[in-house]
C-alpha positions as CSV (number, residue, x, y, z in Angstrom):
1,X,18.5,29.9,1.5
2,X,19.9,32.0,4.1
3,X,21.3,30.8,7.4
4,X,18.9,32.6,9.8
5,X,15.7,30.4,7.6
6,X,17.5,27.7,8.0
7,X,18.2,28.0,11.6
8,X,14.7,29.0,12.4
9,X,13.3,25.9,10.6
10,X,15.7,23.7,12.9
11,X,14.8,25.7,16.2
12,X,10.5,25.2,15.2
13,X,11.2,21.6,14.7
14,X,13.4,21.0,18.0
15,X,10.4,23.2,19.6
16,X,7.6,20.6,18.1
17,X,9.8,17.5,19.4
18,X,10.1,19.0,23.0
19,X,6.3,19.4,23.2
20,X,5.4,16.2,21.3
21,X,7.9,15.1,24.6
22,X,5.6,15.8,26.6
23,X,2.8,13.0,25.8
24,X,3.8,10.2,26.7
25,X,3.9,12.0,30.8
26,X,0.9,13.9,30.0
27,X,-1.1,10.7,28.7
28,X,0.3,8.7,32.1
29,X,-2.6,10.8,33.9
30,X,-5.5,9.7,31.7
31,X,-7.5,7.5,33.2
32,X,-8.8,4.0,31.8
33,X,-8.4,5.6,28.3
34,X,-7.2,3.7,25.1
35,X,-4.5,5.1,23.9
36,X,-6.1,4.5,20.3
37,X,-8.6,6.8,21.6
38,X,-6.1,9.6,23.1
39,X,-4.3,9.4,19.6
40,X,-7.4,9.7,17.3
41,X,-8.5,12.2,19.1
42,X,-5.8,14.2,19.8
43,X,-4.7,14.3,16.0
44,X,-8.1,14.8,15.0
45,X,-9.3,17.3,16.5
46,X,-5.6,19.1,16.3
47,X,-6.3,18.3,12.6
48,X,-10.0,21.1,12.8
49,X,-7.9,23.1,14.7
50,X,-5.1,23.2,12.0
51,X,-7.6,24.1,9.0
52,X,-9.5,26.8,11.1
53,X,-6.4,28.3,11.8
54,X,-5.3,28.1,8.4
55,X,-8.7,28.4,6.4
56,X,-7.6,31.3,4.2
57,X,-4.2,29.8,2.9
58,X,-6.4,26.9,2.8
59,X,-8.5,28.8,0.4
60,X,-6.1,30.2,-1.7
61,X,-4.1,27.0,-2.0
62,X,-6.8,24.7,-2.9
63,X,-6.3,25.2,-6.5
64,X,-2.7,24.1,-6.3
65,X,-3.8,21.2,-3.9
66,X,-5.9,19.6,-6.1
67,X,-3.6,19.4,-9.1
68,X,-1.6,16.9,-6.5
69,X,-4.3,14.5,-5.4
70,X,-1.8,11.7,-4.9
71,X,0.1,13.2,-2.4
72,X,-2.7,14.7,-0.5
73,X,-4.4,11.7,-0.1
74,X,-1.5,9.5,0.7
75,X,-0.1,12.0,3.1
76,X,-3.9,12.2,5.1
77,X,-4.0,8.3,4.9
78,X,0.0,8.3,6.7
79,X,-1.3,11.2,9.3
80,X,-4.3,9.0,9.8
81,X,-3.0,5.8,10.5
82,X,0.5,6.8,12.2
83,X,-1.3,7.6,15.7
84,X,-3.3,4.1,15.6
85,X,-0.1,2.5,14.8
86,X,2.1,4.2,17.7
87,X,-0.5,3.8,19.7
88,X,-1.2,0.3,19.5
89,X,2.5,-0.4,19.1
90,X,2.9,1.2,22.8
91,X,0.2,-0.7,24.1
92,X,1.7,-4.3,22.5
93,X,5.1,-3.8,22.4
94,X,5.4,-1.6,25.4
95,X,5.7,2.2,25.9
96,X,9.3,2.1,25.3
97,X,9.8,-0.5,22.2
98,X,7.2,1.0,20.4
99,X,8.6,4.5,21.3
100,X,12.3,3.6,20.4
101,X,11.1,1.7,17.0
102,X,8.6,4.6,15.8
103,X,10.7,7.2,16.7
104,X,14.3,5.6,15.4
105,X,13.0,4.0,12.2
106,X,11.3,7.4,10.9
107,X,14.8,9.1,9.8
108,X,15.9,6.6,7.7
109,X,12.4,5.3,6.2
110,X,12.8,9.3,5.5
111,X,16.1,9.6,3.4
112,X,14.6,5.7,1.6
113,X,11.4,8.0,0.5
114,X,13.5,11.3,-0.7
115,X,16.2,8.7,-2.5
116,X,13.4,6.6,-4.4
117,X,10.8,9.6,-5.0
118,X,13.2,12.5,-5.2
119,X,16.8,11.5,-6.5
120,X,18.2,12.8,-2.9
121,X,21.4,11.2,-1.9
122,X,22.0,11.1,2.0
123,X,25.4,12.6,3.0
124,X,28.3,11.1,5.4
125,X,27.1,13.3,8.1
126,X,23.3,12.5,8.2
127,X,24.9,9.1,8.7
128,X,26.8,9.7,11.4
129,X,23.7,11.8,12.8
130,X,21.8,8.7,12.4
131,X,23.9,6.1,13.8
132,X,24.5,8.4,16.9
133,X,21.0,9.3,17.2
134,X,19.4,5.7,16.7
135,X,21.9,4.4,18.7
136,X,21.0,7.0,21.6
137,X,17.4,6.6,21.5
138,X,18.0,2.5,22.2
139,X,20.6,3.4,25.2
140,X,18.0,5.3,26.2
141,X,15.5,2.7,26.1
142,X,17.8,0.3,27.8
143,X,18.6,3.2,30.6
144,X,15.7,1.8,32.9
145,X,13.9,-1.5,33.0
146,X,10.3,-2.6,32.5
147,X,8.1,-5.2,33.9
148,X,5.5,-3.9,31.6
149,X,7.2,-5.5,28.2
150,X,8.6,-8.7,30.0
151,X,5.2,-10.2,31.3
152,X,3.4,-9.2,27.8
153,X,3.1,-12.1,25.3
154,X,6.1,-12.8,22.7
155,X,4.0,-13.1,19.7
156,X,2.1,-9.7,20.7
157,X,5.3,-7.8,21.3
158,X,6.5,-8.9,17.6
159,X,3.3,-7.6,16.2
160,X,4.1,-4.3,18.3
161,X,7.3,-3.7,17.0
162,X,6.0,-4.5,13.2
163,X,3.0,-1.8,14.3
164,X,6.2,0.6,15.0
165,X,7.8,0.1,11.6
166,X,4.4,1.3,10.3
167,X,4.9,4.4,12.7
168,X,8.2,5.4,11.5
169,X,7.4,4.8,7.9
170,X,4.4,7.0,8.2
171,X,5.7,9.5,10.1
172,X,8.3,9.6,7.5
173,X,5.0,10.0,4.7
174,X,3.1,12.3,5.7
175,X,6.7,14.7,6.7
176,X,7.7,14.3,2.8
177,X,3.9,15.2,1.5
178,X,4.7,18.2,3.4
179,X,7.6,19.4,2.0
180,X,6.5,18.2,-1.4
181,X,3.6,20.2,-1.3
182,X,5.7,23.0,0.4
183,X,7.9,23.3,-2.8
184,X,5.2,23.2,-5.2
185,X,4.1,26.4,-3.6
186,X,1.8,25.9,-1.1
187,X,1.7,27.7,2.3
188,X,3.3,25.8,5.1
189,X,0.0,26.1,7.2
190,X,-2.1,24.9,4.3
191,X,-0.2,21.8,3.6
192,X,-0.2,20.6,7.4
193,X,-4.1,21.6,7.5
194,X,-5.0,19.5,4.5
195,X,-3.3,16.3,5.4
196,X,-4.7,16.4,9.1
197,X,-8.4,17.5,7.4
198,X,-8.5,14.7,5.8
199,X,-7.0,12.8,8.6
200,X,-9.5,14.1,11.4
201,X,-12.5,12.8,8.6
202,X,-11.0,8.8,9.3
203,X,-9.9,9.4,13.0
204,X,-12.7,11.1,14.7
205,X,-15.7,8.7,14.0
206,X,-13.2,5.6,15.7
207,X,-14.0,7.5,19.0
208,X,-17.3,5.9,18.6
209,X,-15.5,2.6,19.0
210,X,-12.0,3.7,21.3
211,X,-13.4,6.5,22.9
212,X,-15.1,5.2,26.6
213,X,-14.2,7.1,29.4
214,X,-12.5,9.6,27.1
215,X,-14.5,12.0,29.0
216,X,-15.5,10.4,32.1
217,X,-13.8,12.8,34.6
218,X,-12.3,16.6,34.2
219,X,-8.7,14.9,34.9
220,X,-9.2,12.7,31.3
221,X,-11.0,16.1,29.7
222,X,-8.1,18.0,30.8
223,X,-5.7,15.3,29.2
224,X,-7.4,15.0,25.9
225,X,-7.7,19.1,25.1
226,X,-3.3,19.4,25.9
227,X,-2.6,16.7,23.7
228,X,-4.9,18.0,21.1
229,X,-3.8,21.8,21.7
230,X,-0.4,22.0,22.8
231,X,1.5,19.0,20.7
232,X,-0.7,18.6,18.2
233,X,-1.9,21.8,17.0
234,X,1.1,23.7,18.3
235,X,3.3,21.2,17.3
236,X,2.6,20.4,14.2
237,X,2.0,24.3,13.2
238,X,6.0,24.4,13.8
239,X,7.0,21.2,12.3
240,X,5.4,22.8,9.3
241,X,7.4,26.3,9.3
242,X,10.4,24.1,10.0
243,X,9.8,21.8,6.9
244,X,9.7,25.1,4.8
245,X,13.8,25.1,5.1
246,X,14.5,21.6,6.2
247,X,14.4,18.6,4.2
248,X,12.2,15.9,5.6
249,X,15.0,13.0,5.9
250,X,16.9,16.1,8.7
251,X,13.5,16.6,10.0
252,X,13.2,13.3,11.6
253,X,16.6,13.1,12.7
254,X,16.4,16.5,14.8
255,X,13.3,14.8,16.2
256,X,15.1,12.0,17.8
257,X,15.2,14.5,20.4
258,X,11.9,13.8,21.3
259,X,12.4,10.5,23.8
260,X,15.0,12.2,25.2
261,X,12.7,14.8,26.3
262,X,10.1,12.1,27.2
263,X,12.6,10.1,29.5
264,X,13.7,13.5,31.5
265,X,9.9,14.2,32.3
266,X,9.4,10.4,33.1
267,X,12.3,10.7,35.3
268,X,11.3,14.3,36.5
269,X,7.3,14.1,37.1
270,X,6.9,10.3,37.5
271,X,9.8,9.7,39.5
272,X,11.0,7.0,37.3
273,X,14.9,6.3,37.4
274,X,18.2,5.7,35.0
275,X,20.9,4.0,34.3
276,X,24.4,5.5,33.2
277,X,24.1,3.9,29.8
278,X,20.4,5.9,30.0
279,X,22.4,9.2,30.1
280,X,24.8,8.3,27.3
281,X,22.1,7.5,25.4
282,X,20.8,11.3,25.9
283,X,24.7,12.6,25.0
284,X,24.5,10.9,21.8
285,X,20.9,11.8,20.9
286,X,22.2,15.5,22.1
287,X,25.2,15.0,19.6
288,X,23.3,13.8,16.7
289,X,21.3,17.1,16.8
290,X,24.6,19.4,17.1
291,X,25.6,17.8,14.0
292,X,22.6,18.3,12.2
293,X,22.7,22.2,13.0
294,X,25.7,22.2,11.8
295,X,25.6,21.1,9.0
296,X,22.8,23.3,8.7
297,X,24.7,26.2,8.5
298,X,27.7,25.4,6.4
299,X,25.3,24.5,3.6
300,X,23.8,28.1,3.7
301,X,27.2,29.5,3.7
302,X,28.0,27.6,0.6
């Protein structure tokens, strides 16, 4: 694979984390909304979005889909219940534990998935990538402090941080179904459509429970259509080009770049302030991707 396809799929996926940054900020402005009910709907309806813009890949492709109903319907059941997990993991564990432990666990739940269902061994670098970029998203964590997670209840903040686990592994899921539907020949745009199809099918009808006041005022309207539009569809439409070049275990790693982004705009839009060890946190999150592109190239000049 050449290094230009290789460098495009890393630049789509570093585009994807920096608007999937902007959630967390653009959710901040919803009001009285669950964020199980932002997250179902934001994935589900980016999930119709996704098939209509892909409905004739999706056509040509459904013959190949079908011959792997395993992965299809595990990867819609990960898309499906990673939102509801982040989600509730934020709300228990608080924003940034359940961030940090979603976020930082998906890489390497990612290279455990390709070693036990693909033979794929992990190289030095990706663990140097990993320990820098872990390690960075928890300075960043650590960079400011929050009342919200010291005055919730112990037992619910261990149940959070479990819930975020589930993220990470997940997240790491439904990346892999991707690819592995990817290299069995089907179109980047189909795969991505048909996991968050299915998805949308289980997350939708939850509004009927989550959803009050999803709608209740143009501000909360305004809210839910970005997140379902701009990160979701948008983002996921390049996470998929990207995972046509880029193996799902680097994937998640270049998207550790995703908090960082979240913790500028925090600082930014909702004038909420850092530490020093906040900014070295960035650096290293910041270093972890440099390594990753990289390594990148010198494999498609090998």
């Amino acid at each position: 694979m050449s290094i230009n396809s290789r460098f495009n799929g890393a630049l789509a996926i570093v585009f994807s984390s920096l608007l999937w940054g902007t959630t967390g900020t653009v959710a901040h402005f919803a009001l009285n909304v669950s964020p199980l009910a932002i997250g179902a709907f934001a994935m589900g309806i980016g999930g119709i979005f996704l098939c209509a813009n892909a409905a004739k890949s999706l056509v040509q492709d459904l013959s190949k889909m079908r011959k792997m109903p395993v992965i299809l319907v595990a990867g819609s059941i990960c898309v499906a219940v990673y939102p509801l997990a982040f989600y509730t993991s934020m709300r228990w564990s608080g924003v940034t534990i359940g961030t940090v432990v979603s976020i930082a666990s998906a890489p390497l739940f990612s290279v455990i998935l390709e070693r036990l269902f693909c033979q794929k061994l992990f190289s030095w670098k990706w663990g140097v990538s990993f320990v820098l970029g872990a390690g960075g998203v928890l300075l960043l964590s650590s960079g400011k402090t929050s009342r919200e997670v010291n005055e919730m209840d112990t037992h619910l903040q261990q149940i959070g941080v479990c819930l975020g686990l589930v993220a990470g592994l997940t997240y790491a899921g439904y990346s892999l179904a991707v690819k592995s539907m990817i290299n069995s020949g089907v179109n980047s745009r189909s795969a991505m459509a048909g996991l968050f199809g299915l998805a949308a099918l289980i997350l939708l009808p939850s509004l009927f429970v989550t959803g009050e006041n999803l709608f209740a005022s143009a501000g909360n309207v305004i809210v839910a259509l970005y997140m379902a539009i701009i990160p979701m569809f948008f983002g996921y439409l390049l996470y998929g080009y990207g995972l046509r070049s880029i193996d799902a275990s680097k994937a998640t790693l270049i998207t550790l770049i995703e908090p960082l982004i979240a913790a500028l705009l925090a600082v930014w839009i909702l004038d909420e302030t850092f530490r020093p060890i906040g900014w070295l946190g960035m650096i290293l999150v910041c270093a972890c991707l440099l390594i990753q592109s990289v390594k990148i190239e010198s494999r498609a000049s090998s």
